[in-house]
KOLDO-587021 format. One line per field, with one value per residue (C-alpha): residue in one letter; x, y, z. Coordinates in pm, whole numbers, padded with zeros to 5 digits. Layout:
<sites>
aa	A:...
x	X:...
y	Y:...
z	Z:...
</sites>
This chain:
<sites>
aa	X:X:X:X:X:X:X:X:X:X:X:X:X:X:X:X:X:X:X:X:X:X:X:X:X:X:X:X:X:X:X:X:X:X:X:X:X:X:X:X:X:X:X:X:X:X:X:X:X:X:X:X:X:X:X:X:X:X:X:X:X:X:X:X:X:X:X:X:X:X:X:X:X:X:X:X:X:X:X:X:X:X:X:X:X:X:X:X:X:X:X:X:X:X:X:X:X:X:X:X:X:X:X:X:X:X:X:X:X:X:X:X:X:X:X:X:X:X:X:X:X:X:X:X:X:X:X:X:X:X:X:X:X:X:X:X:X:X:X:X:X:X:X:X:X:X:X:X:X:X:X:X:X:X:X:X:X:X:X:X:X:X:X:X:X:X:X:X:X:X:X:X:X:X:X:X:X:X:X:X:X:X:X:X:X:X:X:X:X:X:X:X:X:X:X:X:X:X:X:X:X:X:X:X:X:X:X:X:X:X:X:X:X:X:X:X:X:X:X:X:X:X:X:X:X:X:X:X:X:X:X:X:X:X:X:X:X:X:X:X:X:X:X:X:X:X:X:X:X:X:X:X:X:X:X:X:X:X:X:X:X:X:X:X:X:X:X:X:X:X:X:X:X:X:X:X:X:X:X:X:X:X:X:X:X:X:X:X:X:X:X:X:X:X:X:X:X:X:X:X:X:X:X:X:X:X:X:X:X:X:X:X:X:X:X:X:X:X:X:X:X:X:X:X:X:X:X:X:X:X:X:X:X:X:X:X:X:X:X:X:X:X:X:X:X:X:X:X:X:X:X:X:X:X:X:X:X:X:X:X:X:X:X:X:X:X:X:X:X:X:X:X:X:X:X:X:X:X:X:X:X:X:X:X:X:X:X:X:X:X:X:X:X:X:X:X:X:X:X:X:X:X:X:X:X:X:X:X:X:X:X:X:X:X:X:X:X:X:X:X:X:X:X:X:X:X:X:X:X:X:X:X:X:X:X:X:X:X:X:X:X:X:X:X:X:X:X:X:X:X:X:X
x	02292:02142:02034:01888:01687:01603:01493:01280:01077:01002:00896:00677:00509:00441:00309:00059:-00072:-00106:-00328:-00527:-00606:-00750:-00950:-01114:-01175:-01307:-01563:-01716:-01714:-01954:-02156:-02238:-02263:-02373:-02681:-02652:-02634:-02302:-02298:-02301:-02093:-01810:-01830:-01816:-01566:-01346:-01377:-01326:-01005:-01013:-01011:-00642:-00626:-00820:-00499:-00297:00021:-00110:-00308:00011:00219:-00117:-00059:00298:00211:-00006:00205:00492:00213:00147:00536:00492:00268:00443:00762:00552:00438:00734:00953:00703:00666:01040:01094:00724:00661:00350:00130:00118:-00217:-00232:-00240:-00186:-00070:-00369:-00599:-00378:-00316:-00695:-00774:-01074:-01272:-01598:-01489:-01384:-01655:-01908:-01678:-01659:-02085:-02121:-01829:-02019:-02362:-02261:-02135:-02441:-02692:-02470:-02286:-02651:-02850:-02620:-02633:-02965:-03031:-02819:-02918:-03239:-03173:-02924:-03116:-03336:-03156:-03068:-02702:-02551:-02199:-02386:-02549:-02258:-02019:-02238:-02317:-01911:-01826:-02064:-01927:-01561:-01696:-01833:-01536:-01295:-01481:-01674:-01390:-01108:-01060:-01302:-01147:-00763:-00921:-01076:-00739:-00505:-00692:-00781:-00427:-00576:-00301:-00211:-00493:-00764:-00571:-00550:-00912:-01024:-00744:-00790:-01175:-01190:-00946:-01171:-01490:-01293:-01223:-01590:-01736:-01540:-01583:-01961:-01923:-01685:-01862:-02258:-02183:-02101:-02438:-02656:-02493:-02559:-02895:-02894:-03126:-03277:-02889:-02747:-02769:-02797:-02517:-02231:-02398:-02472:-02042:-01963:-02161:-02181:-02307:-02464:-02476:-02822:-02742:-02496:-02305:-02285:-02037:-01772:-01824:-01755:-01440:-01338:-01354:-01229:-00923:-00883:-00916:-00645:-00393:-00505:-00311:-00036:00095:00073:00376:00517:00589:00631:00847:01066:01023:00979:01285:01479:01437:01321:01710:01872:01658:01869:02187:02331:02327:02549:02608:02638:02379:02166:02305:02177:01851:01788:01828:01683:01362:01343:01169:00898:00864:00737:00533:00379:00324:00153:-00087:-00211:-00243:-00429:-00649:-00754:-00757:-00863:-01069:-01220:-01332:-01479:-01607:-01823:-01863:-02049:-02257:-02333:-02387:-02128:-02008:-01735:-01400:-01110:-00943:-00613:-00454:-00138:00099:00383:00411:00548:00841:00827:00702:00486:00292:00347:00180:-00133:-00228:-00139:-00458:-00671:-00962:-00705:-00533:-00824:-00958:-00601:-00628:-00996:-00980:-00617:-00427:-00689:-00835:-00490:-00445:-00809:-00681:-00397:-00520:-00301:00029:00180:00183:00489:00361:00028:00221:00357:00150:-00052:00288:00309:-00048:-00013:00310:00188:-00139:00042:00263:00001:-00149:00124:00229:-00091:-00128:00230:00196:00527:00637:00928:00856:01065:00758:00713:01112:01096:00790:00884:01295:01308:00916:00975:01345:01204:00875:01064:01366:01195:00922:00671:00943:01125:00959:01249:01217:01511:01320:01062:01387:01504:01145:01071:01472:01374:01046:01203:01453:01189:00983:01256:01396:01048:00995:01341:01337:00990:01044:01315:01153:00836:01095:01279:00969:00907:01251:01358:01059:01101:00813:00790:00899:00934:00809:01170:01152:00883:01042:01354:01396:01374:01620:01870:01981:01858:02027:01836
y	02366:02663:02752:02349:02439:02801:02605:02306:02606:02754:02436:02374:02699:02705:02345:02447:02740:02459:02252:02530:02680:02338:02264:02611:02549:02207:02286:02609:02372:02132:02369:02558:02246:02041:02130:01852:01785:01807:01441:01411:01716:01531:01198:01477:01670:01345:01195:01463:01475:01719:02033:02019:02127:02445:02559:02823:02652:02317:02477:02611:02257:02195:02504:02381:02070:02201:02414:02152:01942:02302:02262:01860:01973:02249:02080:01801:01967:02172:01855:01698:02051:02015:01672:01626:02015:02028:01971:01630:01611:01225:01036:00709:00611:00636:00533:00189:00134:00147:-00054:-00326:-00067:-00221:-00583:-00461:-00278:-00613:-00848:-00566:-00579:-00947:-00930:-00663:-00808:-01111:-00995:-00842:-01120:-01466:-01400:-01249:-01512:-01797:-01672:-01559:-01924:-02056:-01809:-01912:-02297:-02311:-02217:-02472:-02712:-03100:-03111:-02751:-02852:-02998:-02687:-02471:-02699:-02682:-02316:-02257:-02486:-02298:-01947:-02093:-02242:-01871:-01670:-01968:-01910:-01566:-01393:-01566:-01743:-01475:-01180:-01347:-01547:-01277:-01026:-01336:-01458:-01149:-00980:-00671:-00365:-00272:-00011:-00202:-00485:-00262:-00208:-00545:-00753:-00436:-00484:-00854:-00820:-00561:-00786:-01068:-00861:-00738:-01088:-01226:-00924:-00970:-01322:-01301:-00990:-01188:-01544:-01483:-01328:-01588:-01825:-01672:-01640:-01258:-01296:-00942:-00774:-00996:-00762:-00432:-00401:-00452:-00211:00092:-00041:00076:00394:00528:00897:01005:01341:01508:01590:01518:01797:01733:02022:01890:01493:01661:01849:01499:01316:01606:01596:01222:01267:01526:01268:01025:01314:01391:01047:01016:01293:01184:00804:01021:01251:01105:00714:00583:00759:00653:00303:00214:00270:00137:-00205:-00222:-00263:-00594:-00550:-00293:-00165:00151:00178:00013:00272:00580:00435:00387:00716:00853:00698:00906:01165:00989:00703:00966:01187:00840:00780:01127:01073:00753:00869:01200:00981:00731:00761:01137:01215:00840:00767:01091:01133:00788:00864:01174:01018:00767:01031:00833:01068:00839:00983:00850:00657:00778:00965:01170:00944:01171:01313:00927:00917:00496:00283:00080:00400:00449:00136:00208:00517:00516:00299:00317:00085:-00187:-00177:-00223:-00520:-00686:-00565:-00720:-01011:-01131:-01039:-01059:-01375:-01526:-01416:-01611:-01917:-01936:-01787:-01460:-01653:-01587:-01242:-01194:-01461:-01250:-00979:-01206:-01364:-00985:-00884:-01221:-01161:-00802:-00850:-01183:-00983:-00708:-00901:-01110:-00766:-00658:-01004:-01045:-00647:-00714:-01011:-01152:-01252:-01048:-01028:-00699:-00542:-00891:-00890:-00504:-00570:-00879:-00804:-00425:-00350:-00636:-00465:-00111:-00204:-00315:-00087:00218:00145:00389:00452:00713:01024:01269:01484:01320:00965:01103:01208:00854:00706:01001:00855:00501:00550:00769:00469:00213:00393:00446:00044:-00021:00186:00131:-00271:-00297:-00074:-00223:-00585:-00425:-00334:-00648:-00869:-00680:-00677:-01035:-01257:-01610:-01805:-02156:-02033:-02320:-02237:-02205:-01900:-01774:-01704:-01584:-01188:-01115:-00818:-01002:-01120:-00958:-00830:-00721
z	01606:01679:01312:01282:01567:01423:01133:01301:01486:01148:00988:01272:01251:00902:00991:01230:01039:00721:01016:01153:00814:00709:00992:00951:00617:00701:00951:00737:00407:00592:00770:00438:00217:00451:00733:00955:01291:01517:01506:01145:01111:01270:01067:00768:00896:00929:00597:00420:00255:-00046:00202:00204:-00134:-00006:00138:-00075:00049:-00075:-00408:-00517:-00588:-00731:-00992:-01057:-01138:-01398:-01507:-01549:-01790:-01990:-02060:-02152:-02389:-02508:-02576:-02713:-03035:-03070:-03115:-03352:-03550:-03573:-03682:-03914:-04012:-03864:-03555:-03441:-03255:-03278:-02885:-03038:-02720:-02533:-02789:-02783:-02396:-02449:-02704:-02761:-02463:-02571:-02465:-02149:-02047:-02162:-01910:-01651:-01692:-01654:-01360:-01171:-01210:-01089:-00800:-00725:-00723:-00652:-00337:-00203:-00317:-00212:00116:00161:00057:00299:00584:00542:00608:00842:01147:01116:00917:01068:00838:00908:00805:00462:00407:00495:00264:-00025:-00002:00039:-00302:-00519:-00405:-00480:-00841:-00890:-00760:-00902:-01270:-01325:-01129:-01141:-01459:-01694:-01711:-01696:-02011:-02201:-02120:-02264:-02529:-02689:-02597:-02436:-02450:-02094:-01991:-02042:-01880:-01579:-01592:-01572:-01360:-01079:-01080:-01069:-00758:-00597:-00684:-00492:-00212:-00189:-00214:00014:00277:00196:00290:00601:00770:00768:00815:01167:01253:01038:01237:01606:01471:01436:01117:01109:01121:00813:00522:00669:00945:00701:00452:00743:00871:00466:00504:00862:00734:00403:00261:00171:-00197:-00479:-00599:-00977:-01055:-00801:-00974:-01269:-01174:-01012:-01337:-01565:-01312:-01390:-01776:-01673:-01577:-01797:-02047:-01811:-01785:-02195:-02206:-01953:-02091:-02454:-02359:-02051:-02108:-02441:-02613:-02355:-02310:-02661:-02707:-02410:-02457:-02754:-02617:-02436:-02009:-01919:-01515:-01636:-01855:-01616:-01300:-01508:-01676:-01280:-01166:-01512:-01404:-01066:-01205:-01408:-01168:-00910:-01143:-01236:-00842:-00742:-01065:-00981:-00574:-00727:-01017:-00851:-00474:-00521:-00798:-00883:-00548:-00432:-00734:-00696:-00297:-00391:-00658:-00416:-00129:00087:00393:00459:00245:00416:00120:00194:00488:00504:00393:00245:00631:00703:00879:00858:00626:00874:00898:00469:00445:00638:00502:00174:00055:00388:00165:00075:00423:00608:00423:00446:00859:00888:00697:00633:00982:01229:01068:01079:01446:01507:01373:01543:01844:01889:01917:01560:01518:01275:01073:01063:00928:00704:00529:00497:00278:00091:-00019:-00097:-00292:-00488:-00572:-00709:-00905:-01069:-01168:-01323:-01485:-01668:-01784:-01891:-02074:-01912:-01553:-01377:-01040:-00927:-00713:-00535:-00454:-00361:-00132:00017:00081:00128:00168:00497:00640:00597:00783:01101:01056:00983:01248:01453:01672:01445:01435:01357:01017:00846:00897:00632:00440:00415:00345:00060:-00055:-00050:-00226:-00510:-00573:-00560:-00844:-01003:-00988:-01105:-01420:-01528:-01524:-01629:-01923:-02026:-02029:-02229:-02520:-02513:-02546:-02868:-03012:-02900:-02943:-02905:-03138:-02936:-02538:-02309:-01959:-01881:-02141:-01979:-01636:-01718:-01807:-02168:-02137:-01959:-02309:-02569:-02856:-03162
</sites>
């Protein structure tokens, strides 16, 4: 006991020196970058999140982690000298997962653009007759159809249509099916956060409130070097996942999706997938929510950087879930819980919080369905089952160390579960295709009984 406790004080300490040495490094990063006011100083000092990885403590797992891709790489072309007798400098990978780029980026074009004007000029156009208009509920029903027929068409059924018709590999799949949800989500936030004011005849507040909510400080200059760094970091794991699916994932399952179901076989591809499941994990976190979004909040001079908030310190996964994606939490907060709460008028609250997960988790899935090319819904039966136990057993209540223990556990498991199942089905949709599937076919798991 008394060692445990010896222990917990050291933790602590180094703890609070990791705190203190951040903050410090905080507050002199905006006061040299930044000369602004103490008011804006704080918003800065807030929404700043890359200061962490000032910290020697923190820089170092940073250095090991590049260090462990040196070695990918290394091993990499050692293995292929071996087997071809020369350097293998081909990423055919990558240049496949992102195949047909300039069709993606046209749809992403006419996606984005749309978004820009229609939304704002359907309700501009409806803003401007409502006040005065004799049929409000006309006006307001009309306006509301043609914003479904867009999002229902240029949103919805576009990009799914151009990804399926034209069999886009799985990268560029991402690329689309993630930005027409995000297009949805702004639209509709666009929609849900001005309505209200157009129709308590705040006119003058319409456009610009929700815009100066988005934005609520903006830094004096863009710092070119540091978007540059941001995206060269993203390239960066761009190449780190390549040898990691090269070296730890394809030889691996490309053989085990040739053998019939086995427990055992399926026990150890599980726990095989650990370690590439999570290296997977930390590069998306560090791509996307890191790099790709500062990187565009500088460009775009926003102050505001909370995308993400210290989620690995989680100790349930209640408190996981809201700061692992701050962006995407919010919006499902705003305008999927409370908006459910209105409805009913506060008296369904676990229904609230339902619904939230059965959007989340059917979202996901359909992301991954259509990138796939085939439905197996193991994320929508991990979120909904174990994501829905874990978020009311491992509640805000437990605070102890070994509660971030069991949610660091769980989370290795699930990425694990996920990479091994879904890898598996990717190989036996190759090796076992069925020419005329019946929607029966379609549903049912591909590797369940496959046997080349």
């Amino acid at each position: 006991a008394d060692l445990m406790r010896q222990f917990d004080t050291q933790v602590n300490e180094f703890m609070d020196s990791l705190i203190e040495e951040s903050a410090s490094l905080g507050s002199s990063h905006v006061s040299t970058v930044f000369p602004l006011s103490e008011k804006e100083k704080m918003l800065i000092k807030l929404c700043f999140c890359s200061d962490l990885f000032e910290v020697n403590h923190i820089r170092t797992i940073y250095h090991m982690f590049i260090a462990l891709l040196i070695l990918f790489i290394f091993s990499t072309l050692v293995v292929d000298f071996i087997d071809e007798g020369r350097l293998v400098l081909e990423f055919d990978l990558l240049v496949y997962a992102f195949g047909q780029f300039p069709l993606v980026v046209v749809t992403w074009m006419c996606m984005f653009l749309s978004t820009l004007v229609v939304p704002y000029v359907l309700l501009s156009v409806w803003a401007n007759v409502y006040p005065t208009s004799n049929h409000q509920g006309l006006w307001t029903v009309l306006a509301g159809s043609l914003l479904l027929l867009y999002q229902g068409l240029c949103l919805g059924f576009l990009p799914t249509y151009v990804v399926l018709k034209n069999g886009l590999p799985p990268a560029s799949c991402f690329i689309l099916i993630l930005e027409q949800v995000r297009l949805i989500m702004k639209a509709h936030s666009f929609i849900r956060e001005n309505v209200p004011r157009v129709r308590s005849l705040e006119r003058s507040k319409t456009i610009l409130i929700p815009l100066m909510l988005l934005c609520p400080c903006r830094n004096p200059c863009i710092r070119w070097g540091y978007v540059a760094i941001q995206f060269s970091q993203v390239l960066g794991c761009l190449f780190y996942a390549y040898y990691i699916f090269v070296r730890l994932c394809i030889p691996q399952f490309r053989s085990i999706s040739m053998q019939l179901f086995d427990l055992r076989a399926m026990v150890l591809c599980v726990f095989n997938s650990i370690l590439p499941g999570v290296l997977v994990l930390f590069l998306a976190f560090f791509a996307f929510l890191h790099c790709w979004l500062n990187a565009f909040a500088e460009m775009l001079r926003f102050g505001d950087r909370m995308f993400y908030k210290d989620w690995w310190n989680s100790t349930s996964f209640a408190n996981y879930y809201r700061t692992w994606n701050v962006v995407v939490h919010d919006w499902l907060y705003y305008y999927v819980y409370r908006d459910f709460l209105w409805m009913t008028q506060k008296r369904f609250r676990a229904a609230a919080m339902l619904v939230v997960f059965t959007v989340s988790a059917v979202v996901h899935e359909y992301v991954l369905a259509i990138c796939f090319g085939f439905f197996y819904p193991v994320l929508f039966c991990l979120f909904m089952c174990f994501g829905m136990v874990f978020n009311f057993v491992l509640n805000d209540r437990r605070k102890g160390p070994i509660w971030n223990v069991i949610m660091w556990t769980a989370l290795f498991l699930g990425q694990g579960v996920l990479i091994c199942l879904y890898s598996q089905e990717w190989y036996a949709q190759r090796f076992c295709p069925i020419q005329e599937p019946s929607f029966i076919d379609l549903l049912k798991p591909r590797s369940w009984t496959c046997s080349p």
